[in-house]
TIGUZA-519758 format. One record per residue (C-alpha): residue in one letter; z, y, x. Coordinates in Angstrom, 3 decimals, always signed. Example, Ala and Ser with C-alpha at 12.3 -4.5 7.8 and 13.67 -1.06 7.14 Angstrom:
TIGUZA-519758
<node residu="A" c3="+7.800" c2="-4.500" c1="+12.300"/>
<node residu="S" c3="+7.140" c2="-1.060" c1="+13.670"/>
END
This chain:
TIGUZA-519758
<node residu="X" c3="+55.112" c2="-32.470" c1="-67.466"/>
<node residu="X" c3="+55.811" c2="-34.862" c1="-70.321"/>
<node residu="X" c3="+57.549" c2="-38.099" c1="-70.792"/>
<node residu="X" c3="+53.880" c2="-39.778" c1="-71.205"/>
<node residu="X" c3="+52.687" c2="-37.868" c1="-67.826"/>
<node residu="X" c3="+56.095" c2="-39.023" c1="-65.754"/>
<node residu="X" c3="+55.636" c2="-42.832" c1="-67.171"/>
<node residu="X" c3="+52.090" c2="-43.034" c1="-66.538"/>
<node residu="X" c3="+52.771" c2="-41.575" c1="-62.775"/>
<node residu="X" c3="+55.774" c2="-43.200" c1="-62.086"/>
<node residu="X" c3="+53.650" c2="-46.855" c1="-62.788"/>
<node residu="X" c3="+50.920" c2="-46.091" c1="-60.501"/>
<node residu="X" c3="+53.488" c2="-45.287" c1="-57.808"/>
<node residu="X" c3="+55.357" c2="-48.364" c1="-58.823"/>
<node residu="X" c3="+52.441" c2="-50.889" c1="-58.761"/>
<node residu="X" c3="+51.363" c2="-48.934" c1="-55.327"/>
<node residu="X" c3="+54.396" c2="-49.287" c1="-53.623"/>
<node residu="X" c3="+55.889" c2="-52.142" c1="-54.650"/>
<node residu="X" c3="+53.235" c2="-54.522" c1="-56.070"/>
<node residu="X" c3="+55.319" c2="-57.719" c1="-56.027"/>
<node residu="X" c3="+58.428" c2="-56.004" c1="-56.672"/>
<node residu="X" c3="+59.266" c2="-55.973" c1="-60.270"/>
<node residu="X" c3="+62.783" c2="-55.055" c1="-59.628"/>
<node residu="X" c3="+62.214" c2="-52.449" c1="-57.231"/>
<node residu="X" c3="+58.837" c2="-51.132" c1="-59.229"/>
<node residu="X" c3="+61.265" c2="-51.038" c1="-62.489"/>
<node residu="X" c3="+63.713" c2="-48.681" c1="-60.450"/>
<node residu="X" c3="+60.743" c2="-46.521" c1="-59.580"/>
<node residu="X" c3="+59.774" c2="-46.211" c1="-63.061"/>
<node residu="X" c3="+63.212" c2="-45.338" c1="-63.918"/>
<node residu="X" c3="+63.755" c2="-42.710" c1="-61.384"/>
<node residu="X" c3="+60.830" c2="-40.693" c1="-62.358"/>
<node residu="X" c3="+61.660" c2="-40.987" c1="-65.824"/>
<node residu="X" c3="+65.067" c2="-41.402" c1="-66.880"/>
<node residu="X" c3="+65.774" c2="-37.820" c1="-65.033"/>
<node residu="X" c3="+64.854" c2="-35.908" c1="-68.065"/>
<node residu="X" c3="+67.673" c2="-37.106" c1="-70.067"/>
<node residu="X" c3="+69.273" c2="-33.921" c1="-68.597"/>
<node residu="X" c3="+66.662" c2="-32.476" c1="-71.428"/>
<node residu="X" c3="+68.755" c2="-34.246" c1="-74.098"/>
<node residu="X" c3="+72.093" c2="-33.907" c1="-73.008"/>
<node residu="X" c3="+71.260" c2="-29.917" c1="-72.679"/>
<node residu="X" c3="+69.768" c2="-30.087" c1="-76.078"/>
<node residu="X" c3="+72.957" c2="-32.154" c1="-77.878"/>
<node residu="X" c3="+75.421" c2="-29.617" c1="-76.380"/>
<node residu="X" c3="+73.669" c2="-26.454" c1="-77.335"/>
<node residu="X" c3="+72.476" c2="-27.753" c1="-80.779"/>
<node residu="X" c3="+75.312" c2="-30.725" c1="-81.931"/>
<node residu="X" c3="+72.271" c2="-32.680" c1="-82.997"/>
<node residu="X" c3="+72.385" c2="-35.968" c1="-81.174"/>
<node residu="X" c3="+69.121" c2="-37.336" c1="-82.950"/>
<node residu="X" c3="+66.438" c2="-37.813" c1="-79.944"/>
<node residu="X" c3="+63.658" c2="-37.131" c1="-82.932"/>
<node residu="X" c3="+65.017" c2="-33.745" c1="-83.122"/>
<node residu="X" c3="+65.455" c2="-33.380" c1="-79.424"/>
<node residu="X" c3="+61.640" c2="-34.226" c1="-79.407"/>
<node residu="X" c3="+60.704" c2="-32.163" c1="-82.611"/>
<node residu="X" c3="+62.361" c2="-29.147" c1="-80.473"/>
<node residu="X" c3="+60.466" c2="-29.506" c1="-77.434"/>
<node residu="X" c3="+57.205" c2="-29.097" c1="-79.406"/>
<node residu="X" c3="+57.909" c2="-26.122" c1="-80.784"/>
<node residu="X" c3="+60.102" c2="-24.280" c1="-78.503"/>
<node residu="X" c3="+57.309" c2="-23.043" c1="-76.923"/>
<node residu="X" c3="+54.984" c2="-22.173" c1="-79.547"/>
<node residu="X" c3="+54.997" c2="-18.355" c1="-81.543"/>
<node residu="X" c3="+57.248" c2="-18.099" c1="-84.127"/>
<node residu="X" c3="+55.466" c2="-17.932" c1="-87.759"/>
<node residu="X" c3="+56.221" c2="-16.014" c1="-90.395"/>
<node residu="X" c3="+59.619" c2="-17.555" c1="-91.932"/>
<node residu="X" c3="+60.226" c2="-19.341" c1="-89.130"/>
<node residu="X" c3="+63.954" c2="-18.969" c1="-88.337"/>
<node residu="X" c3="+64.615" c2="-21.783" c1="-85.716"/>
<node residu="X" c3="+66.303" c2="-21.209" c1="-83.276"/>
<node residu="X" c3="+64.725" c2="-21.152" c1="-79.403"/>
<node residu="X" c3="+67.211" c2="-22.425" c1="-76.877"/>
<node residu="X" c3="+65.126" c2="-21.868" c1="-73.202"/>
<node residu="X" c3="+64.723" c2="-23.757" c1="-70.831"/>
<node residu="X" c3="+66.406" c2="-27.190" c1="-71.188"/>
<node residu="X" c3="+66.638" c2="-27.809" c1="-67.238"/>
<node residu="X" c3="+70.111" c2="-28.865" c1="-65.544"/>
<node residu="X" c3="+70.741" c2="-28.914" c1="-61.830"/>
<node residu="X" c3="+69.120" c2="-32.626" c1="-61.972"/>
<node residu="X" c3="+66.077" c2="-30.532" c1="-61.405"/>
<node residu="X" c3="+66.865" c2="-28.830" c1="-58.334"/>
<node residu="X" c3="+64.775" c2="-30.725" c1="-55.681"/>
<node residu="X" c3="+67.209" c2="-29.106" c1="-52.808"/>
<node residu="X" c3="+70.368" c2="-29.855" c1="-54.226"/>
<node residu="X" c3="+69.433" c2="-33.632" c1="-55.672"/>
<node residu="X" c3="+67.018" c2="-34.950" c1="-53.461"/>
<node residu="X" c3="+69.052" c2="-34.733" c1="-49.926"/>
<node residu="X" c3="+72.274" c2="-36.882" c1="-51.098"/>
<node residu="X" c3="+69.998" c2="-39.530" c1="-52.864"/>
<node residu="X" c3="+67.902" c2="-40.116" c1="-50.207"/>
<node residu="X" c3="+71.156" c2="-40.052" c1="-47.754"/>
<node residu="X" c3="+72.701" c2="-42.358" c1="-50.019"/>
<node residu="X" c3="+69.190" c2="-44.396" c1="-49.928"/>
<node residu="X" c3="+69.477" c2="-44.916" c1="-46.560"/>
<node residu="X" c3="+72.852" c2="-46.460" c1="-46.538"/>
<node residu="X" c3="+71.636" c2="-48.619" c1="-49.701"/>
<node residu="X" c3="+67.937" c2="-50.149" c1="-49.761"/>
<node residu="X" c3="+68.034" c2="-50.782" c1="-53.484"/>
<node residu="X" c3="+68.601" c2="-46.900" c1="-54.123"/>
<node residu="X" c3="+64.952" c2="-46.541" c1="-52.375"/>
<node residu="X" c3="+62.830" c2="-46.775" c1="-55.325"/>
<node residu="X" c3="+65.335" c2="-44.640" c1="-57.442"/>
<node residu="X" c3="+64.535" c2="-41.793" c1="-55.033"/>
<node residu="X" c3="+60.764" c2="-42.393" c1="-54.608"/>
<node residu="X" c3="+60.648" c2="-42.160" c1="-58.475"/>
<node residu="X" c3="+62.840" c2="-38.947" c1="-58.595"/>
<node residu="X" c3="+60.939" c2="-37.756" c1="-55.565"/>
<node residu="X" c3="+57.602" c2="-38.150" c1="-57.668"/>
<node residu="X" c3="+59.144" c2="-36.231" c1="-60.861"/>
<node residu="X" c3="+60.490" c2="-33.241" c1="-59.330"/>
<node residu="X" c3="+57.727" c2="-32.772" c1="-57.500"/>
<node residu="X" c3="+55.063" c2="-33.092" c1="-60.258"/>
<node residu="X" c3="+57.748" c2="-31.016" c1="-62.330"/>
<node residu="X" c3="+57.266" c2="-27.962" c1="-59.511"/>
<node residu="X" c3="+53.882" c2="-28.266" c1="-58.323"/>
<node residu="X" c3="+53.097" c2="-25.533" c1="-59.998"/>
<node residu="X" c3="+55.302" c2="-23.387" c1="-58.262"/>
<node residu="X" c3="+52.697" c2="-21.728" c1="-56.024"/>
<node residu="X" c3="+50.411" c2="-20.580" c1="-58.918"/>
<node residu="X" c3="+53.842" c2="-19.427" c1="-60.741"/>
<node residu="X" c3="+54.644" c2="-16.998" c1="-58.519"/>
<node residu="X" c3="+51.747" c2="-15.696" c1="-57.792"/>
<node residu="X" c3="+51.535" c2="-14.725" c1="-61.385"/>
<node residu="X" c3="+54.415" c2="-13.497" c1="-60.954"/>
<node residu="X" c3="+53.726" c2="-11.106" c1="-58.256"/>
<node residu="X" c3="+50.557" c2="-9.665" c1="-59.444"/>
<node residu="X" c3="+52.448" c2="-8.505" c1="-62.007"/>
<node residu="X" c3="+55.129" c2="-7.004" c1="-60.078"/>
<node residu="X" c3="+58.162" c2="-8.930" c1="-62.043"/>
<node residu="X" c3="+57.338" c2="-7.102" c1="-65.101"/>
<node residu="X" c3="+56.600" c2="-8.078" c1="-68.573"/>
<node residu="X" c3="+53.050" c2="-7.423" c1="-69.194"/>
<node residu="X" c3="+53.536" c2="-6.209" c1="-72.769"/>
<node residu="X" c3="+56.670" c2="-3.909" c1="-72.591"/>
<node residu="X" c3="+57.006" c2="-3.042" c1="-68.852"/>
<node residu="X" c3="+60.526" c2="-4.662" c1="-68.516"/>
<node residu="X" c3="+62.072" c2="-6.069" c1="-65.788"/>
<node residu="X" c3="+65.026" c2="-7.603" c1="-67.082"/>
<node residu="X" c3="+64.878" c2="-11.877" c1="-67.418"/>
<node residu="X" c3="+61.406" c2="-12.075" c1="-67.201"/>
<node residu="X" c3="+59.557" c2="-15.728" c1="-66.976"/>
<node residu="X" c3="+56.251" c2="-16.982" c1="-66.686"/>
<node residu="X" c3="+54.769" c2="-18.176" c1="-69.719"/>
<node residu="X" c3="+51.729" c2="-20.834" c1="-70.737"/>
<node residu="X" c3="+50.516" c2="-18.639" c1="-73.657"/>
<node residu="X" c3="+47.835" c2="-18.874" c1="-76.279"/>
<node residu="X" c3="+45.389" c2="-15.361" c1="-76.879"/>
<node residu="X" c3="+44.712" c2="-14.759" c1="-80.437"/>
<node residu="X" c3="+40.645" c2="-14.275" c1="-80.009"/>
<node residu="X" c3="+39.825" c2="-17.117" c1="-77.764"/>
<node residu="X" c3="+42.337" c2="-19.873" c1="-79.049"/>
<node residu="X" c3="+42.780" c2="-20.385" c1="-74.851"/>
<node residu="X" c3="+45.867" c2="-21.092" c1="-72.997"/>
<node residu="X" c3="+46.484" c2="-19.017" c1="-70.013"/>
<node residu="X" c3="+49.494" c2="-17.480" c1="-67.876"/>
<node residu="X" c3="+50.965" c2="-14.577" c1="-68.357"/>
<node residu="X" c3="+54.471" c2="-12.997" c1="-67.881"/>
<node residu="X" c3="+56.631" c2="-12.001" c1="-70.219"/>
<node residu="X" c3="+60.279" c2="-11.287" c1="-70.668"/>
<node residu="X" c3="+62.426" c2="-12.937" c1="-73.232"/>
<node residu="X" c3="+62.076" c2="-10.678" c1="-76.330"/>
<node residu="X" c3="+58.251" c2="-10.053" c1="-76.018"/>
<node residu="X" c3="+58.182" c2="-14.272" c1="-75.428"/>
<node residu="X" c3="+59.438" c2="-14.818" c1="-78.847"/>
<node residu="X" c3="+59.076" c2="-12.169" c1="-81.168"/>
<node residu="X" c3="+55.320" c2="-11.518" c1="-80.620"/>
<node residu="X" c3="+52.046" c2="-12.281" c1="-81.766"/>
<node residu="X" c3="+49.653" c2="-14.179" c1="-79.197"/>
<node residu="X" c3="+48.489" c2="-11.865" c1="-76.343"/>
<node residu="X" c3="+45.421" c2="-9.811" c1="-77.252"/>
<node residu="X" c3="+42.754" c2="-10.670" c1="-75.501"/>
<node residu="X" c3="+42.144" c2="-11.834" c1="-71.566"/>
<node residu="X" c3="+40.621" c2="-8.851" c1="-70.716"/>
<node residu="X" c3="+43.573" c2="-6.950" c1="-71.545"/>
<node residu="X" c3="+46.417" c2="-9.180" c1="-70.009"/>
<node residu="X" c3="+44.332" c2="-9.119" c1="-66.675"/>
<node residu="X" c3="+44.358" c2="-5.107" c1="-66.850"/>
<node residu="X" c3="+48.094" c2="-4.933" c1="-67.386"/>
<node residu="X" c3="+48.956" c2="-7.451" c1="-64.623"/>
<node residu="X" c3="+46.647" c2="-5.237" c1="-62.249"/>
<node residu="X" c3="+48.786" c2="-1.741" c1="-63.250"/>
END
């Protein structure tokens, strides 16, 4: 999810739980927000650039098919241990109960890692129909599951892929043909 997605979620929960709250509604909001500055501190130490514009600028593209001439540079996945739900959200919720203010800090965590893995389920069974391969070259080796774009349809859909065929190719062919390879 996005910044826009986690603020917009993380009010609702706020207002909901804590309607006449404001300081415990504004540590909601924090929680499920201020999490994904793991995203820039990961970005600042693998590029040097400490602007958040170009932090920004990267996430838009990172995921998007190189052009022709494009020579940026594609980092991964930008995720720290801040967005492991087993190893974060057990100490802040034991430290929650030990400190009431802490409360709305977890319940707004809580809310972003799991809107940040709710997808989980339909990720691995993408995975699995397609055996942990990459559906272009047959590899097994660091393979992910990808939101892609097909060149004839201009539609988004899943597909895996592994790392070189994820950012030195063209868009996938066609549905048709992604759904045959995942079936082999």
């Amino acid at each position: 999810m996005n910044l826009q997605e986690h603020l917009i979620t993380s009010t609702l929960l706020a207002v909901s739980l804590y309607p006449r709250q404001p300081l415990a509604a504004a540590l909601v909001i924090a929680g499920g927000v201020l999490v994904d500055l793991d995203h820039l501190a990961l970005y600042i130490s693998r590029t040097g650039d400490w602007s958040i514009s170009g932090a920004l600028h990267y996430n838009r593209y990172r995921h998007r098919f190189p052009q022709p001439g494009d020579s940026r540079p594609r980092y991964g996945s930008l995720r720290s241990r801040l967005h492991h739900p087993l190893i974060v959200l057990p100490p802040l919720w034991a430290l929650a109960q030990r400190l009431p203010w802490v409360r709305p800090l977890a319940a707004g965590v809580t809310l972003h890692l799991l809107l940040d893995h709710i997808a989980l389920p339909f990720v691995w069974n993408i995975y699995l129909r397609a055996g942990g391969r990459c559906v272009r070259c047959g590899s097994r080796r660091k393979v992910s599951v990808y939101l892609r774009p097909d060149d004839q349809h201009q539609q988004w859909q899943w597909t895996v892929l592994c790392q070189r065929c994820a950012y030195h190719t063209k868009p996938l062919r066609s549905r048709q043909s992604v759904k045959a390879s995942v079936r082999d």
